[in-house]
N, C-alpha and C positions, 0 to 999 in steps of 0.2 A: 454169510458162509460159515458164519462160527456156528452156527444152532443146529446145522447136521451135525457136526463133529462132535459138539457137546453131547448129541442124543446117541450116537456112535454109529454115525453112519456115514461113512466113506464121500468127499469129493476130491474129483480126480479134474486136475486142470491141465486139457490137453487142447489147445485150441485148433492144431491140425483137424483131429478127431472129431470137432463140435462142426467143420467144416465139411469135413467127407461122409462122415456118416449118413445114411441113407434112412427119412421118416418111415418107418412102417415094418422095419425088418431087425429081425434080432441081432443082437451084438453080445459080446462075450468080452467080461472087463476082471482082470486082475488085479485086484490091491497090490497082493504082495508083490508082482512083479510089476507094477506100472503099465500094464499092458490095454490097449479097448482094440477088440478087433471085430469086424464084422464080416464077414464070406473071406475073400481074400487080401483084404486090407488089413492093414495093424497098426496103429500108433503107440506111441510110446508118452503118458502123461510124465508129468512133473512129481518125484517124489516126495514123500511124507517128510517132515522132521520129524525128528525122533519123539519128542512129547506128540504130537498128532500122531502117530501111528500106534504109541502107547496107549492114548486113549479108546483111539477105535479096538485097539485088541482085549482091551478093556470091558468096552461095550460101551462105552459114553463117559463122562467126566465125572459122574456120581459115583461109577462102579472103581473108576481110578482116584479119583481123592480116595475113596474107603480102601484101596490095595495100597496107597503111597501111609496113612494113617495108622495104616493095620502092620506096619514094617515098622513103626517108630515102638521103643522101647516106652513103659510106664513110666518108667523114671524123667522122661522127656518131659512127657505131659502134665506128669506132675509139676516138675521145677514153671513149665509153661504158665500154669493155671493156680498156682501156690496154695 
């Protein structure tokens, strides 16, 4: 399950959902709200922690290490790297 996330792409753990959904027919899924619905049904998954949501808004773990990196001052990375 780590290697969507890292790639930055959304799983959503709703086991109701994986239950009622219907093979063959569109459904309609919400990140940000937690939401998978399909015609007149809706579940409600399991939320992100906050590092997994950052990541996917990120677009994957590469694209977020380099915005977490890119926020530290030179001074940091100096004293880091001597």
């Amino acid at each position: 399950m780590v290697v969507p996330i890292n790639l930055g792409l959304p799983v959503m753990i709703a086991p109701d959902a994986a239950a009622g959904l219907e093979a063959g027919r569109d459904a309609e899924l919400s990140v940000a709200s937690n939401m998978i619905g399909q015609r007149a049904a809706t579940w409600t998954a399991q939320p992100l922690d906050g590092e997994v949501a950052a990541i996917l808004a990120c677009g994957g773990l590469m694209a977020r290490t380099r915005q977490i990196l890119a926020g530290r001052s030179v001074s940091q990375h100096e004293v880091r790297n001597g």
